[in-house]
N, C-alpha and C positions, 0 to 999 in steps of 0.2 A: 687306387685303393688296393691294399693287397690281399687276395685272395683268402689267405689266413686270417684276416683280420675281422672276413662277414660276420657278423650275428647276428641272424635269418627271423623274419617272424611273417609266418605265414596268415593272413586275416581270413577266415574263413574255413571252418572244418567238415567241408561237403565232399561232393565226389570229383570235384578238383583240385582243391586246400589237401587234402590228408593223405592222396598219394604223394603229394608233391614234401609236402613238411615232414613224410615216411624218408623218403629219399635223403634228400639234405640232412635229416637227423641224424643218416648212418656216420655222416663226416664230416658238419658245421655243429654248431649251437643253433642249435633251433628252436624256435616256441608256434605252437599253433593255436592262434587266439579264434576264440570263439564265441556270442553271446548266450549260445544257448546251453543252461546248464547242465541241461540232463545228458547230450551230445560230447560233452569235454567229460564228467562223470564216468561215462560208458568209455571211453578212451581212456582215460586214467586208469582203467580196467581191464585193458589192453583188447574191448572188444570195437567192432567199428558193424552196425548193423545196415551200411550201404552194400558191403561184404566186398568193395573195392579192395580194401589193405585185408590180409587175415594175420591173425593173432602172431605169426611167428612172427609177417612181416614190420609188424610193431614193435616186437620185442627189439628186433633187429636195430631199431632207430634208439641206437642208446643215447642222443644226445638230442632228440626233442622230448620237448615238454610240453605240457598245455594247460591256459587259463581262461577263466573269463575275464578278468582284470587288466583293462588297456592298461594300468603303470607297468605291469609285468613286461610289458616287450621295449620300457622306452630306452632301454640299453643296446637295443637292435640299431642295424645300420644299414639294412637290407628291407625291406618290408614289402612281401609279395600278395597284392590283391584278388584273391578269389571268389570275392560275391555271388551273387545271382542278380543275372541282372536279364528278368522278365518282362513281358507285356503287358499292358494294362487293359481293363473290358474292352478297349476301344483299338487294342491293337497297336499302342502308340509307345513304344520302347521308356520303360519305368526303371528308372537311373537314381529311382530312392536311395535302395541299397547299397549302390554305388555311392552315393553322397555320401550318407552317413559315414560307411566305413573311411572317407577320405577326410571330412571333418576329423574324428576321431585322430585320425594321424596325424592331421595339420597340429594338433596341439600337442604332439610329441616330436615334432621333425627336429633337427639340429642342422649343421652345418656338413654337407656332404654326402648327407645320405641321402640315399636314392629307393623313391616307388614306382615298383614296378608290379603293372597291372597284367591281370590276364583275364580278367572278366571280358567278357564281347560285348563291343560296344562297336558305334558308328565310325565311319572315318572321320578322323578328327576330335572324338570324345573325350580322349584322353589330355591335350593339348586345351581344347574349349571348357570343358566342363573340368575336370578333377585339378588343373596346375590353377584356378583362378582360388579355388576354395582354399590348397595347400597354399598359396602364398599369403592368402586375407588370416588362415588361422594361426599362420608359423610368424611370418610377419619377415618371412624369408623370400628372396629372390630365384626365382626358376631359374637353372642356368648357372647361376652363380654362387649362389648357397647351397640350393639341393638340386637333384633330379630326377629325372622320370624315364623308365623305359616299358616296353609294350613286348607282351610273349603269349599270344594267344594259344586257352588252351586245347588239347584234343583229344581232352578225356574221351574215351568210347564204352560208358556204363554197363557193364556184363560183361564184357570183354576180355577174356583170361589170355588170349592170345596178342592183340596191339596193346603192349602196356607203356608206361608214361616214359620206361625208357628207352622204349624199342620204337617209339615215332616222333619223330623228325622233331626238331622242335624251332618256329619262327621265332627270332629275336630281332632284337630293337631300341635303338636309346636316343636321348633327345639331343645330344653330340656324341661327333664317333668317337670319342675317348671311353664315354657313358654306354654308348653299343659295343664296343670292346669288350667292358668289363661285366656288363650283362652278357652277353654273348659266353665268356669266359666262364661267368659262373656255373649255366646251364652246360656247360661241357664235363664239368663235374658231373652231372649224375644221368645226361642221356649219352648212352651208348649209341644210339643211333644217329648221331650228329647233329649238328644245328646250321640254321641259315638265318645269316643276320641280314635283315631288312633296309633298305636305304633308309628311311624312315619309321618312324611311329604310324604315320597315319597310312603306309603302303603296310604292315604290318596288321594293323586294323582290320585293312579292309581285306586283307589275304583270307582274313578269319569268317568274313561275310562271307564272301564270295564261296567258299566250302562247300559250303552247308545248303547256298543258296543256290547253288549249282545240282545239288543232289534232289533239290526239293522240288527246283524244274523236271528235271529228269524223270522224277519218281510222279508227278502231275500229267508228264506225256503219259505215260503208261498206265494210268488210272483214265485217263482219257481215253485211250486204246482197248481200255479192259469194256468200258461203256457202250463203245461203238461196238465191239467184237458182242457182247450179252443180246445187243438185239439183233446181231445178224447170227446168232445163235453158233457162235464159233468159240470154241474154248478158249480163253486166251494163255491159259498154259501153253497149251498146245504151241501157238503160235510164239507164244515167245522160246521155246527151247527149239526150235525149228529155224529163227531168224538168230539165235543166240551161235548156230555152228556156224557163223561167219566170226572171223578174226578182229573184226573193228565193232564189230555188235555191242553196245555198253548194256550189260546186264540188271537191270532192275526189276522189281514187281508192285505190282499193284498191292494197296491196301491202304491201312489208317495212317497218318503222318501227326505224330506227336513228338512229345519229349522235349529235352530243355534245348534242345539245337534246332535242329530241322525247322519245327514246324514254329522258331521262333526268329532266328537271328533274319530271314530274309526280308519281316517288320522293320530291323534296324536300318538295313541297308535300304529300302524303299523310303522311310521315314528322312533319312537323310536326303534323298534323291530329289523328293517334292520339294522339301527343306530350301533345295538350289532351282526348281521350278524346272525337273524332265519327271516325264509321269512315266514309271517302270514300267509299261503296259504287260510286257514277258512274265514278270516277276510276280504280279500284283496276278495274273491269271492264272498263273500255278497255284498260288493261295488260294485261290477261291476253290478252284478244283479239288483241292487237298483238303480244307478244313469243311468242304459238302460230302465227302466221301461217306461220312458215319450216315446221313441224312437218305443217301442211293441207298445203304446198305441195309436201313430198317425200310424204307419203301419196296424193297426187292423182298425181303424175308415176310412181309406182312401180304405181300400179293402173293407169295406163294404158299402160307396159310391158305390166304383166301383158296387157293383153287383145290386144296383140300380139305374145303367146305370146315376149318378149323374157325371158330368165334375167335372174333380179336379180343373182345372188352375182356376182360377180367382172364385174358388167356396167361399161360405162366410160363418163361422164358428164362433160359439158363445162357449170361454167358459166363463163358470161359476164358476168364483173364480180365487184368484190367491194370498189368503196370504198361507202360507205353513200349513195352520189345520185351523179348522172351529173354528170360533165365537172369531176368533183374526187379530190385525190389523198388525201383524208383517210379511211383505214379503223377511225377511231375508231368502236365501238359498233357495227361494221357488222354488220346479221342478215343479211347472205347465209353468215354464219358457222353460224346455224341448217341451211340447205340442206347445207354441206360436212358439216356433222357430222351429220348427217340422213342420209343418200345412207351415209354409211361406216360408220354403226349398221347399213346396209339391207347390208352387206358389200360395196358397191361401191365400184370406184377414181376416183377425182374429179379430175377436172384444173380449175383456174382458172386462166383470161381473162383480164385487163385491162390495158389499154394503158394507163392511169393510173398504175399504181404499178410499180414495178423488183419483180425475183425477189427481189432483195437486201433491199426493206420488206417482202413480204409474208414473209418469212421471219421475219426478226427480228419483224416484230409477233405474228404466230400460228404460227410455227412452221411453217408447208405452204409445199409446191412449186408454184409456178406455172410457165407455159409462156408462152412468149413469142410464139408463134403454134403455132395449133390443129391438128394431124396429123389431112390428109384420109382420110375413111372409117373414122373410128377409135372414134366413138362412139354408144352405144345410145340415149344421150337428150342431148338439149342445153336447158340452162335459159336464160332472158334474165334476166338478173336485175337488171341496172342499165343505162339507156337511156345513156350513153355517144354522143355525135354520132357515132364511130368504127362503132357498129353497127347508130345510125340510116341509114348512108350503104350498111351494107351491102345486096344482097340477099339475098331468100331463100335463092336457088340457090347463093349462096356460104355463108350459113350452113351448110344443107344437105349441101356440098360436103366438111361436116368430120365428117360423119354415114355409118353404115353404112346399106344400101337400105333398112333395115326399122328405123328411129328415133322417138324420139317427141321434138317439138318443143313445150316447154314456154314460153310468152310471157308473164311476166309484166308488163312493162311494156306494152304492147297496142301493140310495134313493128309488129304487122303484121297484116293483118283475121282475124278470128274464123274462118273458112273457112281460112285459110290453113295455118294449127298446130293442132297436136292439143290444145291445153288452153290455158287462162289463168284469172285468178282473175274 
């Protein structure tokens, strides 16, 4: 297929759909389809309130468009999947959204065109799950009619510095003719080059493996922070002390959410049982990671207790609540763990964050936020997400929102060890 020929339609207008359909709009036909109206609305207006793309960057893309109307892309020949594809209460990789969107295409495929996924999914998902639906709805042959490649993505939300076309980007097709010319296409707009994959399914699982890797990593040292608290050793300390070594991998302790981390490592274990090896490494990071919110309201309420502060009806401020600092996205967020943590403990909770409107936190979880913090109003106050907004503050202003007799809990290590009554 010849590279002038694409006509790109990106499914999905999230924080990996609308960088990616920015890009290719500067120099294909592009369309960025999406169901939800108010979201294509707002971009038709050249705003995007993930704050990924900004308004120049849009204008920039003079050759995407966007709809909600699947006919609108079936002149595409190209069609790149960016869903969300989360976990379900039970932890069990939920491939709805994936369906859906790939039904939807099955009934516009033709002859030659190729989807190409980048939602994360298990080894083999792509392959098992999305090419059986595409050939029952097109009534076309994999392989032979149309096909399918895999380019998983690595969006990193906030992040003004790794952008989509300054990191690397894995490709993948389901014959190397089809890896070729996905390969080829993505060379158009990442400047940082690309690595085509032997396969789809080595390609998949490069994308687990990430996040799953990080999530380990980030689990020893939430382990380390536990052990070091009761032998009463900072574990700052110790870790910027074992960090001037050269091979030292730098991580910290704290809450593990968001739509990667504290998700994809379910797909890759899910899969694993699937073939009957029980991840025991992998499966024990998790646990350590998603108890972290649980340590960190049992630690903040014993140390009430010991300044003789009432738990029940006591009032607690925390600060923040998208899942990482200087981003508006509360997907997955565990400071969810502290709100519901703190109101098991019968205490009233107020959250913080100048990232997100009353109006999202609402609608996402149902709780009240405050818009700014009522001085001398709380028993304890949390840090719970490093926000530049609270990095600028001081103490004495945080403080300021505190009754004389408060306990100041820092989980991000905004401020020295001496300073606050606890951190992990």
């Amino acid at each position: 297929m010849d590279i002038n020929s694409f006509k790109i339609a990106v499914i999905g207008m999230g924080y990996v759909g609308l960088p990616l359909a920015a890009e290719f709009g500067k120099i294909l036909d592009t369309v960025g389809f999406d169901v939800n109206e108010v979201r294509i609305k707002e971009l038709i207006r050249g705003l995007d309130s993930t704050l990924e793309v900004s308004p120049s960057e849009l204008s920039n893309a003079k050759k995407l468009s966007y709809t909600t109307n699947i006919d609108d892309i079936k002149a595409c020949n190209i069609f790149i999947v960016t869903v969300p594809t989360p976990i379900d209460e039970l932890k069990q990789p939920d491939l709805e959204p994936l369906k859906q969107a790939t039904e939807a295409l099955g009934g516009l495929l033709k002859k030659n065109d190729i989807v190409i996924y980048e939602s994360t999914v298990y080894p083999g998902a792509t392959e098992e799950v999305c090419v059986p639906i595409l050939e029952n709805k097109s009534g076309l042959r994999f392989n032979v009619d149309f096909y399918c490649g895999y380019s998983p993505e690595r969006i990193n939300p906030g992040d003004k510095e790794h952008r989509i076309t300054t990191i690397k980007k894995v490709t993948s097709g389901s014959n190397p003719e089809v890896a070729t010319t996905v390969d080829e296409l993505y060379k158009l707009i990442i400047t940082a080059g690309t690595y085509k994959a032997e396969s789809i399914k080595v390609a998949e699982a490069a994308k687990v493996i990430e996040n799953t890797q990080r999530d380990v990593n980030i689990a020893l040292i939430n382990e380390l922070a536990l052990i070091f608290n009761k032998l009463g050793i900072d574990t700052e300390a110790v870790l910027r002390a074992a960090g001037t070594k050269w091979n030292f991998l730098k991580f910290w302790p704290g809450l593990v959410g968001g739509h990667c981390i504290g998700v994809d490592p379910y797909y890759l274990t899910y899969k694993a049982l699937e073939v009957g090896y029980n991840p025991e490494i992998i499966l024990a990071g998790r646990r350590i990671n998603d108890n972290m919110g649980g340590y960190i309201v049992k630690e903040v309420v014993h140390l009430m207790n010991l300044k003789n502060i009432t738990i029940k009806g006591s009032n607690i401020l925390i600060m923040g609540l998208t899942f990482k600092e200087n981003c508006p996205d509360l997907r997955n967020t565990r400071v969810l763990d502290l709100v519901n943590g703190f109101k098991e403990s019968l205490c009233n909770v107020d959250i913080f964050d100048p990232w997100v409107s009353e109006d999202e936190v609402m609608s996402a979880y149902g709780l009240k936020s405050v818009s700014k913090p009522i001085n001398g109003k709380y028993d304890s106050i949390v840090i719970a997400v490093a926000h530049d907004e609270f990095k600028a503050m001081k103490l004495a202003q945080i403080k300021s929102f505190a009754k004389d007799s408060c306990v100041i809990y820092d989980i991000k290590y905004l401020f020295d060890n001496k300073q606050t009554d606890g951190r992990l």
